[in-house]
C-alpha positions, 0 to 999 in steps of 0.5 A: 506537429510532433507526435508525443505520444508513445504509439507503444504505450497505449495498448500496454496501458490497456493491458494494464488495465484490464489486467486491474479491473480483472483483478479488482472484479476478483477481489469483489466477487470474493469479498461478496460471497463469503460475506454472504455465505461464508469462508468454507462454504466458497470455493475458487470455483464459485469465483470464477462462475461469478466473474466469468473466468477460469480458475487458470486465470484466476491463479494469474492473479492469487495464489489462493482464495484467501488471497482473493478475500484479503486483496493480497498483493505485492505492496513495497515502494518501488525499485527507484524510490528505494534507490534513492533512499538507501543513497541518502535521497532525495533531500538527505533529511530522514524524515523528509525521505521517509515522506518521500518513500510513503508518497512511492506508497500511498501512489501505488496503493491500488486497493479501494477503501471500500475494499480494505474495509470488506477485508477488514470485516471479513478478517474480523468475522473469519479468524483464519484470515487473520494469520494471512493478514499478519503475514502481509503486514509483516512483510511490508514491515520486514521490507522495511526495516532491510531498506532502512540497514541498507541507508544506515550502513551508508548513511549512519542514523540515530533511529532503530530500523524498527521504529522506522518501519512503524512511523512508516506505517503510522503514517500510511494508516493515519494519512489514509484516515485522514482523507477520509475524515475530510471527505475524501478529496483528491487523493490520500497523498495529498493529505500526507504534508499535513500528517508528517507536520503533526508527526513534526509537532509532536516530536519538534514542539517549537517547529512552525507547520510545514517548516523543513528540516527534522532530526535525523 
């Protein structure tokens, strides 16, 4: 019988992994001592005694310790999903691609909630993490709004870039909510279908759930 497996794919698989559960023992052991002790009172070092690393290794993963905290890391669709996107894909409906392009987000959002929620706690109890916090949402937003010229100038659409950054975003958080209000099952893309057909109802009254198609 054929061999399908990628005999090279394996251990990259595993490096990515532990690569993750490094990086998540990080984010845990931040979160957990500043929540104990404080912003001020935490050090890089403190960090690393706690999971067992070096600092070196922990610059691997952040540029600093606020960072840490926060969970900061790169969050933007990928490099395929933009692609495709920007050349008026996949289905040539905008609000249908803006689906498409949550979907690229939601399934690389790699950050638990349980964490997002201590980030959140802590931003609200330490204000100095809150520009950082603003300067992450801003360049996600920003991100946005280039790959949303980049389609217009192809692709001519009514909408302001900016506005689309926001349904974006309205949908990332509100598909989130969503999962968790039913209990967390399966994975919060799955629950994306039923938030884009209220954004539907809203905005197209006579549209029946789930129908195809939209304004664009």
């Amino acid at each position: 019988m054929q061999n399908l497996v990628d005999p090279s794919a394996a251990p990259t698989g595993l490096r990515e992994r532990k690569k993750r559960e490094r990086r998540e023992a990080l984010i845990d052991a931040a979160q957990t001592l500043v929540l104990e002790r404080g912003l001020d009172t935490v050090t890089v070092d403190d960090i690393c005694a706690s999971v067992g690393v070096s600092t070196r290794t922990f610059f691997n993963y952040f540029a600093s310790k606020d960072d840490a905290v926060l969970g900061v890391e790169e969050f933007s669709p990928s490099a395929g999903a933009v692609q495709d996107f920007v050349a008026g894909g996949p289905t040539g409906d905008l609000l249908d691609d803006l689906q498409e392009l949550v979907a690229d987000l939601l399934a690389h959002q790699v950050m638990s909630l349980e964490r997002v929620h201590r980030a959140i706690k802590l931003v609200e109890r330490e204000h100095r993490l809150l520009a950082r916090h603003m300067w992450w949402i801003e360049n996600l937003r920003t991100g946005l709004i280039d790959v949303f010229d980049r389609r217009r100038a192809q692709h001519p659409f009514v909408p302001e870039p900016e506005l689309l950054a926001m349904v974006v975003m309205a949908l990332l958080r509100t598909t989130t909510l969503e999962w968790e209000r039913l209990g967390r099952t399966g994975e919060p893309v799955d629950h994306l279908g039923s938030v884009v057909d209220q954004l539907r109802a809203l905005v197209c009254p006579g549209r029946a759930p789930g129908e195809p198609g939209s304004p664009g």
